[in-house]
N, C-alpha and C positions, 0 to 999 in steps of 0.2 A: 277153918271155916266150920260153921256148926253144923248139926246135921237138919236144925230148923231152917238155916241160912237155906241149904242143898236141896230140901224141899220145897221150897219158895220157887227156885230156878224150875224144877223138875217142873209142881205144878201152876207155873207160869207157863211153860215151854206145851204142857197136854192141856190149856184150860178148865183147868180145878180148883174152881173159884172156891168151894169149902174150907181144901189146901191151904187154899192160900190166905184164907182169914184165918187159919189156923195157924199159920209162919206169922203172920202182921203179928200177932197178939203174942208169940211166944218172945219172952227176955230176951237180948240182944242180937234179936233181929234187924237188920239194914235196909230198908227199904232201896236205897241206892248202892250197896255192897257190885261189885261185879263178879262174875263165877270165873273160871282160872284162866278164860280169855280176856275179860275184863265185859263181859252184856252184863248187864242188867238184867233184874224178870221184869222190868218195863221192856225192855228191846224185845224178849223172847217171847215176850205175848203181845206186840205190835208184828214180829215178823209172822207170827201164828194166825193172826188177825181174832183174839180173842178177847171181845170188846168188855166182857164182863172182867175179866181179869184187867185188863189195862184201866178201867174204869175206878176199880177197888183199889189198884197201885199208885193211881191217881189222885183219890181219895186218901190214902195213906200219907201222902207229900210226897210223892216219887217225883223228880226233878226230868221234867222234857229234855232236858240239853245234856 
């Protein structure tokens, strides 16, 4: 996993929405990738309730299901 991939999750998980435009936009970044349990940073920023970040990952095609 890349280390853009790991920041995605990170700033998913603390709501850093910056972060996180900044993972969307770098090379082979996953919007739907899962981290080594298999969440998503859609799940990790629904269970955080960090409506800007799920908003962006939404925006990005992040897949609800």
């Amino acid at each position: 996993m890349s280390s853009h991939q790991e920041a995605l999750f990170r700033a998913a998980y603390n709501g850093d929405i910056e972060t996180v435009h900044k993972s969307l936009a770098a090379k082979g970044v996953r919007v739907d990738d899962g981290d080594s349990v298999g969440w998503t940073a859609l799940y990790w920023a629904c269970t955080r309730n960090h409506v800007a970040v799920i908003d962006a990952l939404l925006a990005a095609g992040a897949d609800v299901n």
